[in-house]
CHARMM internal coordinates of N, CA and C (Angstrom, degrees):
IC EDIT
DIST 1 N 1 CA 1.4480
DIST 1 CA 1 C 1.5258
ANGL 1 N 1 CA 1 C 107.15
DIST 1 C 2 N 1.1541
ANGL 1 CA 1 C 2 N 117.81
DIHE 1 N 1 CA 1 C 2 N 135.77
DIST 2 N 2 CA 1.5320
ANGL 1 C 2 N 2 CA 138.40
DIHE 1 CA 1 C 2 N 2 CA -167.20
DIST 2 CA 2 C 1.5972
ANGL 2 N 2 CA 2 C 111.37
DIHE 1 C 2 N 2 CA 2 C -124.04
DIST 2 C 3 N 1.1450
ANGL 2 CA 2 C 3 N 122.45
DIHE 2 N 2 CA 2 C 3 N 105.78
DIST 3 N 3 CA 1.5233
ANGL 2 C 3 N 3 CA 96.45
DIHE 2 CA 2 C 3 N 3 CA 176.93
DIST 3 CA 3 C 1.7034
ANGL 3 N 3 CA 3 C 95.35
DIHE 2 C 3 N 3 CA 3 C -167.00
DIST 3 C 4 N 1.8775
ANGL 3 CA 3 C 4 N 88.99
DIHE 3 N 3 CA 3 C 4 N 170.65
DIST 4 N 4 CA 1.9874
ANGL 3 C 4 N 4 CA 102.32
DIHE 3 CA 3 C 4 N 4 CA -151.52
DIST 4 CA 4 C 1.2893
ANGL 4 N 4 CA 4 C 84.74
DIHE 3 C 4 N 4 CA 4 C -103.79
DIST 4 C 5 N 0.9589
ANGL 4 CA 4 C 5 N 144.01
DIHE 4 N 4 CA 4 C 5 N 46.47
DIST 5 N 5 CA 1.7566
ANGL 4 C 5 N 5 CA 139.91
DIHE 4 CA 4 C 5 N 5 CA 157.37
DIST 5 CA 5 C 1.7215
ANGL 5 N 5 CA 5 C 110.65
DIHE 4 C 5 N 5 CA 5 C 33.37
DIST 5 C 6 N 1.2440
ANGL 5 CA 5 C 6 N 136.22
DIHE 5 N 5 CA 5 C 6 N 154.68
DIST 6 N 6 CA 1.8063
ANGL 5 C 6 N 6 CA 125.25
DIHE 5 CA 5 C 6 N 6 CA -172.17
DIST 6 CA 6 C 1.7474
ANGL 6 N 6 CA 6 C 84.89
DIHE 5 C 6 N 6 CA 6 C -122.21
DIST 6 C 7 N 1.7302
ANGL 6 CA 6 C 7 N 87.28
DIHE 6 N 6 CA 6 C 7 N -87.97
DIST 7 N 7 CA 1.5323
ANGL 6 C 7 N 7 CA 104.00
DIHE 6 CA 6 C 7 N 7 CA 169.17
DIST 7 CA 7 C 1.0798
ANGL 7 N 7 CA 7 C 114.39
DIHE 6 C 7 N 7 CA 7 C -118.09
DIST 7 C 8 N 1.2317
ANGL 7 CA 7 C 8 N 131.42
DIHE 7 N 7 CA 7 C 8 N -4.53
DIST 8 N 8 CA 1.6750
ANGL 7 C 8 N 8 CA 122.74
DIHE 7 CA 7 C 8 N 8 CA 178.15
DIST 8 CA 8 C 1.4768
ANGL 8 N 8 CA 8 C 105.16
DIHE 7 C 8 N 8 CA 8 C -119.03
DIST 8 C 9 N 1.2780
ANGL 8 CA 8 C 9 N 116.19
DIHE 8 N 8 CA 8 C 9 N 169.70
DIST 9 N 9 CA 1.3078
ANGL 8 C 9 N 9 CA 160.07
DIHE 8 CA 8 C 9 N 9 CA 146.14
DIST 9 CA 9 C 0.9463
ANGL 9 N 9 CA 9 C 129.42
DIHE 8 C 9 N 9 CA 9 C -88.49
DIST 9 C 10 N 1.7250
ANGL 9 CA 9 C 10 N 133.21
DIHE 9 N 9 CA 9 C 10 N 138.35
DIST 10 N 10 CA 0.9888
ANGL 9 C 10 N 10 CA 133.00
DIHE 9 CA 9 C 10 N 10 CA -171.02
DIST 10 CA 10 C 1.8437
ANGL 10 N 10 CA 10 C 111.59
DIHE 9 C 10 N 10 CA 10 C -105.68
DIST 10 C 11 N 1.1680
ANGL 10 CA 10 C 11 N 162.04
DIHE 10 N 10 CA 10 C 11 N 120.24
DIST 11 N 11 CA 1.4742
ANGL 10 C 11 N 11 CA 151.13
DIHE 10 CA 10 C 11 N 11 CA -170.51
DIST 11 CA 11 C 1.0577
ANGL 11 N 11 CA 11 C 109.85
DIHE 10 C 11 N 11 CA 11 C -84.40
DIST 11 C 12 N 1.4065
ANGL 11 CA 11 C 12 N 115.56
DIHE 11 N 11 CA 11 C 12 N 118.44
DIST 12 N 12 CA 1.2650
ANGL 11 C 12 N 12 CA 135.72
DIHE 11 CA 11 C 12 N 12 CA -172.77
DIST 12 CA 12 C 1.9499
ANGL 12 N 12 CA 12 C 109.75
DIHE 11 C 12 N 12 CA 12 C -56.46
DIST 12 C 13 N 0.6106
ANGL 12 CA 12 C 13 N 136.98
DIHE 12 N 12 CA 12 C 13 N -28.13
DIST 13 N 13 CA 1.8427
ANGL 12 C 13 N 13 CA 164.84
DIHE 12 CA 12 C 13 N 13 CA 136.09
DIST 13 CA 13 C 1.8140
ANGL 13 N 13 CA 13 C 91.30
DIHE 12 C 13 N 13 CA 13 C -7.70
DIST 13 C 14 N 1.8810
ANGL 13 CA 13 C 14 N 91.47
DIHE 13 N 13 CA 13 C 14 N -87.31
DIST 14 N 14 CA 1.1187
ANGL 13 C 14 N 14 CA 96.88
DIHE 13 CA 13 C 14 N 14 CA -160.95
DIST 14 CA 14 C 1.6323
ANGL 14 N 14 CA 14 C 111.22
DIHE 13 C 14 N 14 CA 14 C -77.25
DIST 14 C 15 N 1.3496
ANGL 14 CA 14 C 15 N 126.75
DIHE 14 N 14 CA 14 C 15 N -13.24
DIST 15 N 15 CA 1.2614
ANGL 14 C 15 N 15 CA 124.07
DIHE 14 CA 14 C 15 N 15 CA 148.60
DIST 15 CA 15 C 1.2928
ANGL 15 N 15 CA 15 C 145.01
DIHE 14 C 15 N 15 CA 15 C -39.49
DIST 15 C 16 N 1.1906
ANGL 15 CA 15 C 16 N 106.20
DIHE 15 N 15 CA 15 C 16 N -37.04
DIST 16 N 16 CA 1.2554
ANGL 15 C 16 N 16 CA 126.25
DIHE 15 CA 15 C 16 N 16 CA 135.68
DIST 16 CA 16 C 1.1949
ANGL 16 N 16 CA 16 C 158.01
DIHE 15 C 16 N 16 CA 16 C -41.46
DIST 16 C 17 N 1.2846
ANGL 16 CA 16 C 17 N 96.42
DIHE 16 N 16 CA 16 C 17 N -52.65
DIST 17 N 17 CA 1.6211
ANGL 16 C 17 N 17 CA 118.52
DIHE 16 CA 16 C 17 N 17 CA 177.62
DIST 17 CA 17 C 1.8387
ANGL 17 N 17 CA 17 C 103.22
DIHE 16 C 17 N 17 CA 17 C -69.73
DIST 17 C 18 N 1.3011
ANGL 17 CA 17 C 18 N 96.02
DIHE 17 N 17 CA 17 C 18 N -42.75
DIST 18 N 18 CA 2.2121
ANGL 17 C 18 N 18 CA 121.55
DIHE 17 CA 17 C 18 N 18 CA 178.99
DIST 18 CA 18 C 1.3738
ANGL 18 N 18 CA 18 C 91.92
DIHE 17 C 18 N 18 CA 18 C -59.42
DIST 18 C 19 N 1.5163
ANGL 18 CA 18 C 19 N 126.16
DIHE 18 N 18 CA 18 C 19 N -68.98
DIST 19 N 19 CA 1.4283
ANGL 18 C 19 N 19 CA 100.55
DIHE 18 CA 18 C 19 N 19 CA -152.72
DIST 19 CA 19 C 1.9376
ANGL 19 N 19 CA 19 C 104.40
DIHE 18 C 19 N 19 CA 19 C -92.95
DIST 19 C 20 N 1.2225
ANGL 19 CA 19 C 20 N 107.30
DIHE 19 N 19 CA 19 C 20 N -2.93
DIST 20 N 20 CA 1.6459
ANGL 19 C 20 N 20 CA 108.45
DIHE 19 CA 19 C 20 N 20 CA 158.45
DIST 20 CA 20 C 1.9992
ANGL 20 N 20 CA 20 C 119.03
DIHE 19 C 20 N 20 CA 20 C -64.90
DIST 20 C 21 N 1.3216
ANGL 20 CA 20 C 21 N 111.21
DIHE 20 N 20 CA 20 C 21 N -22.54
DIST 21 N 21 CA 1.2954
ANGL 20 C 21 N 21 CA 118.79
DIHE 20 CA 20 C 21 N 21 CA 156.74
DIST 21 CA 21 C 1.2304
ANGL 21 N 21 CA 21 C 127.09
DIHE 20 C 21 N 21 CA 21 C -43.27
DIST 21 C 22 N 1.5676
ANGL 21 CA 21 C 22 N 113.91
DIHE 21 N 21 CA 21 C 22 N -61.15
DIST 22 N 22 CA 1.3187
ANGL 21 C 22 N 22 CA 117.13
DIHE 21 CA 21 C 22 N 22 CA 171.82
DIST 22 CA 22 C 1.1215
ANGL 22 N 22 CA 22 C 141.09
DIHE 21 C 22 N 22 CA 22 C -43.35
DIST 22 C 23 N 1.4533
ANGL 22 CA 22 C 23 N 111.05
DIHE 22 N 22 CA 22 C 23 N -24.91
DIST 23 N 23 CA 1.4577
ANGL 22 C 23 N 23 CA 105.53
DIHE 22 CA 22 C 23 N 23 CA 140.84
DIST 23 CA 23 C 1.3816
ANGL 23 N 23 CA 23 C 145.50
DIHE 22 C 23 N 23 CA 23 C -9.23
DIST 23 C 24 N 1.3862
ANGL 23 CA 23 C 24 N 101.85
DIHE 23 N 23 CA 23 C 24 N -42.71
DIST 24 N 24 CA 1.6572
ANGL 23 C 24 N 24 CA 111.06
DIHE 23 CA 23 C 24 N 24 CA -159.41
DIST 24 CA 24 C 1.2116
ANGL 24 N 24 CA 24 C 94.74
DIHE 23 C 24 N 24 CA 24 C -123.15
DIST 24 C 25 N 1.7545
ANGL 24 CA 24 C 25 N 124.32
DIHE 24 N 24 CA 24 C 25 N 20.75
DIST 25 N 25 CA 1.4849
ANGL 24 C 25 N 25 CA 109.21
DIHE 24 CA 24 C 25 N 25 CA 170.36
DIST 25 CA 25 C 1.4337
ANGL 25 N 25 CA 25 C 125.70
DIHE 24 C 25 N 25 CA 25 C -121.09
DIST 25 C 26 N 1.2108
ANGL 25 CA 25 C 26 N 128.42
DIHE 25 N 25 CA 25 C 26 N 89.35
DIST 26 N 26 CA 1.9468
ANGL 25 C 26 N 26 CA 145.60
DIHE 25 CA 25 C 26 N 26 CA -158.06
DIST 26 CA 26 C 1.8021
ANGL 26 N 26 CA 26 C 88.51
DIHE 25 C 26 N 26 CA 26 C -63.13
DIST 26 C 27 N 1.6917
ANGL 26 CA 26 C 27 N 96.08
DIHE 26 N 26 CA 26 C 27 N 69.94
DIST 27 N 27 CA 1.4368
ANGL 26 C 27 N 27 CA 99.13
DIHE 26 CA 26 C 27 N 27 CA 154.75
DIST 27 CA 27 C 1.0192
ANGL 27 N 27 CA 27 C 119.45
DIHE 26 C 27 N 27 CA 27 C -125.80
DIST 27 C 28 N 2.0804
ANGL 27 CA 27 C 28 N 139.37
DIHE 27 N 27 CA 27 C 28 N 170.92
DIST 28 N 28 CA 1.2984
ANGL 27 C 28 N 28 CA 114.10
DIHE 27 CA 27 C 28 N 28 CA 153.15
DIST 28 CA 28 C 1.5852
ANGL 28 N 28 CA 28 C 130.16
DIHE 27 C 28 N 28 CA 28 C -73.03
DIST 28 C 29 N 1.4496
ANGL 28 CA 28 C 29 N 84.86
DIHE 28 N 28 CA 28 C 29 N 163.69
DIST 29 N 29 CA 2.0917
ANGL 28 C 29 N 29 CA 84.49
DIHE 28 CA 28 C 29 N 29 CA -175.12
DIST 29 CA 29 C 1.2480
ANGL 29 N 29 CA 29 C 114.36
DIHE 28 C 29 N 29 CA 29 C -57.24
DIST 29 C 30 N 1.3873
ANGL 29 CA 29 C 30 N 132.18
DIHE 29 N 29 CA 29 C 30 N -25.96
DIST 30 N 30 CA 1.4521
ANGL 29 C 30 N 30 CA 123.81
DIHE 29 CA 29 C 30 N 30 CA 167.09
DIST 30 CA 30 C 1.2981
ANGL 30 N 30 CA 30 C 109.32
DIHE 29 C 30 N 30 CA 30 C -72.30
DIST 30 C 31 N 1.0882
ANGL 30 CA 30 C 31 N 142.37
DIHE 30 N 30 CA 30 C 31 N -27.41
DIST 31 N 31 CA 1.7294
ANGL 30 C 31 N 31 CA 133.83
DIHE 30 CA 30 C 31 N 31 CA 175.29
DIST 31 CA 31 C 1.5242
ANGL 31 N 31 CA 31 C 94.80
DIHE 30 C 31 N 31 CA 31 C -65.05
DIST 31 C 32 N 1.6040
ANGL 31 CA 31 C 32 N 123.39
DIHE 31 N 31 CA 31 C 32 N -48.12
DIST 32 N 32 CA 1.3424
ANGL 31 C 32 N 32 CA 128.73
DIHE 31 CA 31 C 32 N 32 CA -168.09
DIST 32 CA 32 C 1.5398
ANGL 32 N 32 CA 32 C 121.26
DIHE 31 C 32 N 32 CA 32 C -44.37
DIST 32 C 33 N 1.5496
ANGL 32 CA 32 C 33 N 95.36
DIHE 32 N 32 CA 32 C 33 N -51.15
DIST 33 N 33 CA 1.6131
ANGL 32 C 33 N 33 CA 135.08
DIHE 32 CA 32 C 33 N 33 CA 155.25
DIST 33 CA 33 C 1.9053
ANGL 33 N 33 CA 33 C 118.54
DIHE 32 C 33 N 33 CA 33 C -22.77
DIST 33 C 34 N 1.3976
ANGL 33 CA 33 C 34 N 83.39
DIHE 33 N 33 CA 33 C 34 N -77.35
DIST 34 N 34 CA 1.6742
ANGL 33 C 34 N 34 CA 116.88
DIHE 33 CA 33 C 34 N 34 CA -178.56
DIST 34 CA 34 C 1.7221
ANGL 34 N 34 CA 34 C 93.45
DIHE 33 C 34 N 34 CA 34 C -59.48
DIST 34 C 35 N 1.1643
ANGL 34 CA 34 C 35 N 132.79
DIHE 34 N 34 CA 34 C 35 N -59.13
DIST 35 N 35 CA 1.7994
ANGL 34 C 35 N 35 CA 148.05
DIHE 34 CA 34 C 35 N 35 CA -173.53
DIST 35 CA 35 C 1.2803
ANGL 35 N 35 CA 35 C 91.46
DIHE 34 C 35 N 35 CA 35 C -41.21
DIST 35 C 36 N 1.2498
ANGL 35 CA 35 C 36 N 114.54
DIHE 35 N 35 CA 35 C 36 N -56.50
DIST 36 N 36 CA 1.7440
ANGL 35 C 36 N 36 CA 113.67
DIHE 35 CA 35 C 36 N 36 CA -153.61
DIST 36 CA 36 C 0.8491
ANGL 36 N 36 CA 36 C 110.90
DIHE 35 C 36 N 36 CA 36 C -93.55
DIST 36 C 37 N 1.6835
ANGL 36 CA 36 C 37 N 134.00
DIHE 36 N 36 CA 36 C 37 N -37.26
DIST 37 N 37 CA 1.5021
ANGL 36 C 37 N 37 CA 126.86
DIHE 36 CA 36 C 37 N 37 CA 170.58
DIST 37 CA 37 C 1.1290
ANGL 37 N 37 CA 37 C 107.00
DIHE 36 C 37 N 37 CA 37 C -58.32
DIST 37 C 38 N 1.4507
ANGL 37 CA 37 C 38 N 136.31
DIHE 37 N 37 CA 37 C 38 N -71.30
DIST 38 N 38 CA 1.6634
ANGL 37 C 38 N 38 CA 125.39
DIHE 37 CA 37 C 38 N 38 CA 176.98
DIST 38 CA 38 C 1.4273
ANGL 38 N 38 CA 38 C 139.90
DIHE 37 C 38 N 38 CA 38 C -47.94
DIST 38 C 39 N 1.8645
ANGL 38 CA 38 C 39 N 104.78
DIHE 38 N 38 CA 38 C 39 N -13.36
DIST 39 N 39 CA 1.2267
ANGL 38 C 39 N 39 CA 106.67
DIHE 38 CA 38 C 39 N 39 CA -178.52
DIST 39 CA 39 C 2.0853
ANGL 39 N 39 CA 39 C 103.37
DIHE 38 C 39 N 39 CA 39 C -87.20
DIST 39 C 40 N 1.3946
ANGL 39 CA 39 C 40 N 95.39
DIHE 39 N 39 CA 39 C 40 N -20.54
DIST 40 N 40 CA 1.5339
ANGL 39 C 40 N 40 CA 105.74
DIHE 39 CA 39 C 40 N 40 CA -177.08
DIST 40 CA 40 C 1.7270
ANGL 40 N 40 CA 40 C 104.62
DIHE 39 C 40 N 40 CA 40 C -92.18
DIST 40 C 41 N 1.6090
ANGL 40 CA 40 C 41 N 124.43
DIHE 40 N 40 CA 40 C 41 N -16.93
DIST 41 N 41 CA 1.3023
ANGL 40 C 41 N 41 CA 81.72
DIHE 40 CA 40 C 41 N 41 CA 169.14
DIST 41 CA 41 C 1.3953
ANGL 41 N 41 CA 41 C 96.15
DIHE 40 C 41 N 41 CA 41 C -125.26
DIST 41 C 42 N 1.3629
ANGL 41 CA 41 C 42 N 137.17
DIHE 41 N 41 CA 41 C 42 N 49.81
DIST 42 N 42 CA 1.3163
ANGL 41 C 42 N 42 CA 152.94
DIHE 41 CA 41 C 42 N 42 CA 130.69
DIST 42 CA 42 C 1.4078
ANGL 42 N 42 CA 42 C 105.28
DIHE 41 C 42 N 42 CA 42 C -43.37
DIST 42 C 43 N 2.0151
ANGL 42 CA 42 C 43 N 109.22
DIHE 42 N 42 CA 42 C 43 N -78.76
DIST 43 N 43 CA 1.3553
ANGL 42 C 43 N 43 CA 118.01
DIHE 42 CA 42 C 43 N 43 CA -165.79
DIST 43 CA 43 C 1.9856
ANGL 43 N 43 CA 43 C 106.07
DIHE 42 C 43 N 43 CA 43 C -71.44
DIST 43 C 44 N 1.0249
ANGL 43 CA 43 C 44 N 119.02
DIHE 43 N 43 CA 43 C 44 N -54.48
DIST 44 N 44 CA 1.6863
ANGL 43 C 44 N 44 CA 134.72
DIHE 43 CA 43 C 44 N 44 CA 179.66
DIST 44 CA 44 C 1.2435
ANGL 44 N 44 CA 44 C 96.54
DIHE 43 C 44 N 44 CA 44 C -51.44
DIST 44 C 45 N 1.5953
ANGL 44 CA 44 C 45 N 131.18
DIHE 44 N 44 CA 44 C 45 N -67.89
DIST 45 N 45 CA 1.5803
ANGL 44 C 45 N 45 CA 126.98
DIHE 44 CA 44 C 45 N 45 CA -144.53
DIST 45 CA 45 C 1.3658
ANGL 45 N 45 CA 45 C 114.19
DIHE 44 C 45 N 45 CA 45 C 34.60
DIST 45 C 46 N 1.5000
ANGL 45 CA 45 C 46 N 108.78
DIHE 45 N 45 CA 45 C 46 N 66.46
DIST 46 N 46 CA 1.6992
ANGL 45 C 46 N 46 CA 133.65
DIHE 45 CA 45 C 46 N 46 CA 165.02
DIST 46 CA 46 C 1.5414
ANGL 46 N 46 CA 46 C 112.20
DIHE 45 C 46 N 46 CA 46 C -56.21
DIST 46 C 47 N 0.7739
ANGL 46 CA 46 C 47 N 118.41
DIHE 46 N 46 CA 46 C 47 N 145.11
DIST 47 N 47 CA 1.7996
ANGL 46 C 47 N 47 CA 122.66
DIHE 46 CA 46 C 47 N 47 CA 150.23
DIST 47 CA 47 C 0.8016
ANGL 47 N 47 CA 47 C 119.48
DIHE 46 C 47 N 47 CA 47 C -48.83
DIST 47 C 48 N 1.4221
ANGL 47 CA 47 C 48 N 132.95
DIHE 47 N 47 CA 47 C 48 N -53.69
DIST 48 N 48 CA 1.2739
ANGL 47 C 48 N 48 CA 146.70
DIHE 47 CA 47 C 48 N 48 CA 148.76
DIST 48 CA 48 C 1.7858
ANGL 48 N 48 CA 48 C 138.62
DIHE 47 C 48 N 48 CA 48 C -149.84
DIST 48 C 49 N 1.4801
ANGL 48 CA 48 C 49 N 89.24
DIHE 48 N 48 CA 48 C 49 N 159.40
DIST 49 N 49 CA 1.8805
ANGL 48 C 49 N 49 CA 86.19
DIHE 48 CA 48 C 49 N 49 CA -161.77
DIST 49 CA 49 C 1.6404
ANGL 49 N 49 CA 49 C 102.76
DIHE 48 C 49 N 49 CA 49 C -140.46
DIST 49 C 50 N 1.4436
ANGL 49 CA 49 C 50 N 118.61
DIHE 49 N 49 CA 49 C 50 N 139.85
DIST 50 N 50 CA 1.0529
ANGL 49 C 50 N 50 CA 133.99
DIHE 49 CA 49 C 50 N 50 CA 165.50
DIST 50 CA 50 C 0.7657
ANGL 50 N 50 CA 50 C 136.78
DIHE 49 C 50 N 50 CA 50 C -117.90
DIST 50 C 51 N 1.7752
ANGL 50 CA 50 C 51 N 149.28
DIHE 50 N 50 CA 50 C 51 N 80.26
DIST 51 N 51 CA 1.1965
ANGL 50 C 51 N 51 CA 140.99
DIHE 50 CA 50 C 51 N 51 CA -145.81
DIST 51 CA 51 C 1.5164
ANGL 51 N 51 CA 51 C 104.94
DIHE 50 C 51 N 51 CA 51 C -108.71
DIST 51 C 52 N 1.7204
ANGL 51 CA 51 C 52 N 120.43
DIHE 51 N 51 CA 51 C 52 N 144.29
DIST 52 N 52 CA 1.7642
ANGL 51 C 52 N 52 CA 112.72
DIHE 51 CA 51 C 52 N 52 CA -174.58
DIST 52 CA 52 C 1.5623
ANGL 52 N 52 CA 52 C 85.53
DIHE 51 C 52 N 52 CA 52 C -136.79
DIST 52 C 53 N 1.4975
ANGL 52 CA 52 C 53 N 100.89
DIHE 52 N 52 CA 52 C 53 N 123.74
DIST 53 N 53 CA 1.1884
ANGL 52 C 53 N 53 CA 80.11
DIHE 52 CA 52 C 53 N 53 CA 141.74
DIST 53 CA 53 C 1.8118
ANGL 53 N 53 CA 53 C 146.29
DIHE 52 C 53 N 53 CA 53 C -129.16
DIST 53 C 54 N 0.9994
ANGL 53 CA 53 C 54 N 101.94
DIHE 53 N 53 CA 53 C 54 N 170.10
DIST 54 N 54 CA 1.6014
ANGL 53 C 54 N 54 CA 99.73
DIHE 53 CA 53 C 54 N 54 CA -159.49
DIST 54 CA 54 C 1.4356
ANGL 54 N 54 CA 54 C 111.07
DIHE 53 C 54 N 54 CA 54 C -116.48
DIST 54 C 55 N 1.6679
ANGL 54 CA 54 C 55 N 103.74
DIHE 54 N 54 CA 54 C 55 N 84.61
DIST 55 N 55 CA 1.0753
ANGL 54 C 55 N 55 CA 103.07
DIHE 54 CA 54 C 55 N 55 CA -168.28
DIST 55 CA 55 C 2.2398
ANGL 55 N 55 CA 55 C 113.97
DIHE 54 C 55 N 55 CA 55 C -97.52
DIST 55 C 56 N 1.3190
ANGL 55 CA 55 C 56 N 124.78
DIHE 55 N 55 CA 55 C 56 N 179.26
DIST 56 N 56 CA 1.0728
ANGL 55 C 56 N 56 CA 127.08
DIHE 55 CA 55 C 56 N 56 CA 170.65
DIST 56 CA 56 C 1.2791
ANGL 56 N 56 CA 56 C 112.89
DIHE 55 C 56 N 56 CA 56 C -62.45
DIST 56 C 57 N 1.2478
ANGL 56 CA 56 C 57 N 112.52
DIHE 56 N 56 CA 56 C 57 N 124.12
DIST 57 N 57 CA 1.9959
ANGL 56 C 57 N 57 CA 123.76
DIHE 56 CA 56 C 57 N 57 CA 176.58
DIST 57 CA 57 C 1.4509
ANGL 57 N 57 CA 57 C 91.28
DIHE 56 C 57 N 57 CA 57 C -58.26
DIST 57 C 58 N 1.2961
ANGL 57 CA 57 C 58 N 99.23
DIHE 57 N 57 CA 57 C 58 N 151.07
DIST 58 N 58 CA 1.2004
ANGL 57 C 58 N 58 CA 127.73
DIHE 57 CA 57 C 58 N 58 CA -175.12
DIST 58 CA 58 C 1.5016
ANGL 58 N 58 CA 58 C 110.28
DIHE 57 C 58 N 58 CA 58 C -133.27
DIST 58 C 59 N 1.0763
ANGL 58 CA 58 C 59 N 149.82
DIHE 58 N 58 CA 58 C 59 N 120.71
DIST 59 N 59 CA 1.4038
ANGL 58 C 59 N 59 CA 155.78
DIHE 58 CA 58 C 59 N 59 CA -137.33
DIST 59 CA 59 C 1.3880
ANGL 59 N 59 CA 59 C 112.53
DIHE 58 C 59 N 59 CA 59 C 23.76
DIST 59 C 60 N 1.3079
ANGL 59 CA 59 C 60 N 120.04
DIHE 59 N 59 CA 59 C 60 N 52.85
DIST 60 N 60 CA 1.4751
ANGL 59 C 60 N 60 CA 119.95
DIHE 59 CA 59 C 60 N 60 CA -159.32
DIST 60 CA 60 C 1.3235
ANGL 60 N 60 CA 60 C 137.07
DIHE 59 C 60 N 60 CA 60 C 66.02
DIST 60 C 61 N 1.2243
ANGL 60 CA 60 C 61 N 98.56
DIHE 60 N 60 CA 60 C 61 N -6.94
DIST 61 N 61 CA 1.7462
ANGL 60 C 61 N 61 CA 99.27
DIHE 60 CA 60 C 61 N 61 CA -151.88
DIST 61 CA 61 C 1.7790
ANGL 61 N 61 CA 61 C 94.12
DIHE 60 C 61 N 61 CA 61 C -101.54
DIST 61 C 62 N 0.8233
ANGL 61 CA 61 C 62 N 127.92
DIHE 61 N 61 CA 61 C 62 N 109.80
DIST 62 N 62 CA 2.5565
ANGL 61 C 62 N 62 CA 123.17
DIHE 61 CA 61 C 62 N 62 CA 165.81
DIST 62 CA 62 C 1.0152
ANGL 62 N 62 CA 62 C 107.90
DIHE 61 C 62 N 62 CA 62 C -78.17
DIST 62 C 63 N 1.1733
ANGL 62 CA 62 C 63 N 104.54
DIHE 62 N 62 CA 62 C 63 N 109.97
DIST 63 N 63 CA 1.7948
ANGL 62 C 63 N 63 CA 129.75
DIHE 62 CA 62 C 63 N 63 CA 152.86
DIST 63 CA 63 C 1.4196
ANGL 63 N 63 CA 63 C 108.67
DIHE 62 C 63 N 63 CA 63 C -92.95
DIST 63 C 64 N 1.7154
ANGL 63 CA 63 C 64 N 108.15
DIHE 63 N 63 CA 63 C 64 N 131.82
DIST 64 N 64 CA 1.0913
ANGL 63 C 64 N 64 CA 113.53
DIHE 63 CA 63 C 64 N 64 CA -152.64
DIST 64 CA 64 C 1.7163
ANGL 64 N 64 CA 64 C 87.06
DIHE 63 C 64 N 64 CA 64 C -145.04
DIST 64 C 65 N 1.7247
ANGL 64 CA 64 C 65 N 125.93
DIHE 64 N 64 CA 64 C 65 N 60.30
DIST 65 N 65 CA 1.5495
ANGL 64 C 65 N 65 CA 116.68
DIHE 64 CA 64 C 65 N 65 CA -165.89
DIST 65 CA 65 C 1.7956
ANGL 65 N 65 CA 65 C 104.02
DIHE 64 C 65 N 65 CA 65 C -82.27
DIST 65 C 66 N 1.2628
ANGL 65 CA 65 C 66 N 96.75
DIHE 65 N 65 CA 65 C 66 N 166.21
DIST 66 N 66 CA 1.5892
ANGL 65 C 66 N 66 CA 105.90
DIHE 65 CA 65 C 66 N 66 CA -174.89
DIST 66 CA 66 C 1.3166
ANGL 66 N 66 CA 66 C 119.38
DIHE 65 C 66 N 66 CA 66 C -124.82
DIST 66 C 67 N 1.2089
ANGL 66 CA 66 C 67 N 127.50
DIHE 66 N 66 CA 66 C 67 N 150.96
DIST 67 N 67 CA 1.6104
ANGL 66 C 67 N 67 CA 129.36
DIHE 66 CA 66 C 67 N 67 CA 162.42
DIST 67 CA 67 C 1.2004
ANGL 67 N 67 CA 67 C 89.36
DIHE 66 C 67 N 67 CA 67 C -112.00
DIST 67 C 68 N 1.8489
ANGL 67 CA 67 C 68 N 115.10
DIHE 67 N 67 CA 67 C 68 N 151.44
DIST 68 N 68 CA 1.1945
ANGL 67 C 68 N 68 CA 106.37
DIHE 67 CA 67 C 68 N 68 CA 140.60
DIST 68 CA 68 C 1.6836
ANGL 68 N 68 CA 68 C 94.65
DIHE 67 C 68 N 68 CA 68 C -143.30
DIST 68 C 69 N 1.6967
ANGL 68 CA 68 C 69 N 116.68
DIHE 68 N 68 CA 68 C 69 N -173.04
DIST 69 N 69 CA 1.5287
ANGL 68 C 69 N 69 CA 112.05
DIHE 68 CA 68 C 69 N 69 CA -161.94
DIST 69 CA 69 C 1.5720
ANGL 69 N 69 CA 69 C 77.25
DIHE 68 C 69 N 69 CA 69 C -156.31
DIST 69 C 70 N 1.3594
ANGL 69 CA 69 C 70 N 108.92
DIHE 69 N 69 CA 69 C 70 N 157.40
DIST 70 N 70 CA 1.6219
ANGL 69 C 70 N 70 CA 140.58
DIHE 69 CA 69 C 70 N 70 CA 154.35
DIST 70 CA 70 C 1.5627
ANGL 70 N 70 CA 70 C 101.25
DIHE 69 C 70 N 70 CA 70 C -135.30
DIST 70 C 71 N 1.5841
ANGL 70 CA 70 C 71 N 94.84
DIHE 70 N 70 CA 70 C 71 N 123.12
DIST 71 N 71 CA 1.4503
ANGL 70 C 71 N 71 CA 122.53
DIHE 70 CA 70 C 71 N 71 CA 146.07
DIST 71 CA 71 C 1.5978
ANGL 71 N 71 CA 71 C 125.44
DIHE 70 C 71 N 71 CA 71 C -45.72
DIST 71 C 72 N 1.5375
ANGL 71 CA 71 C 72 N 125.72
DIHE 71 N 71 CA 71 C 72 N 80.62
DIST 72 N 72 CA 1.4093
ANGL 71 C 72 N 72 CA 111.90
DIHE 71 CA 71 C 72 N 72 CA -164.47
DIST 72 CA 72 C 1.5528
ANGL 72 N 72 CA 72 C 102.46
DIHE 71 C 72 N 72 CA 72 C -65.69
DIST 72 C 73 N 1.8569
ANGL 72 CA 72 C 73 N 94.86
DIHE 72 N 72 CA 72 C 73 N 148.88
DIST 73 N 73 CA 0.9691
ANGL 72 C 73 N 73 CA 120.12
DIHE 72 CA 72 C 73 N 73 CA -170.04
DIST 73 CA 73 C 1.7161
ANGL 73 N 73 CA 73 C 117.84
DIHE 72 C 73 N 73 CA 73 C -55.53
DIST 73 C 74 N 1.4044
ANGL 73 CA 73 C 74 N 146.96
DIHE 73 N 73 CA 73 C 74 N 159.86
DIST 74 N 74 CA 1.0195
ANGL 73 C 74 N 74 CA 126.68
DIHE 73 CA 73 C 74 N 74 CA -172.89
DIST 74 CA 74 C 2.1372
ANGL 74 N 74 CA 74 C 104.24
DIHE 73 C 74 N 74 CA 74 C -112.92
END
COOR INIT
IC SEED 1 N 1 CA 1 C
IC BUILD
């Protein structure tokens, strides 16, 4: 996760604890992707955010899908 902070911060704690959840959710990694960028700039409303994720290949092959977002300019 990559991102330009507005007024908040995110706590590395509870960042943790959020993407240790995923565990228990039988989705694909691009929904996983899509989940976390919107749930982070829902609460944050960053300037901008890039989330990758980098998950374990699976028949050999790494998929590595991305969100990213810009804050339009005002």
């Amino acid at each position: 996760i990559d991102y330009e902070p507005d007024r908040f911060c995110v706590e590395s704690k509870s960042l943790k604890v959020y993407l240790g959840a995923f565990r228990q959710f039988p989705e694909f990694h691009e929904a996983s992707v899509n989940r976390i960028a919107n749930d982070l700039i829902d609460l944050l409303k960053p300037r901008y955010i890039k989330v990758q994720g980098r998950f374990t290949p699976r028949g050999g092959i790494p998929f590595w899908p991305a969100a990213e977002w810009h804050q339009r300019k005002k």
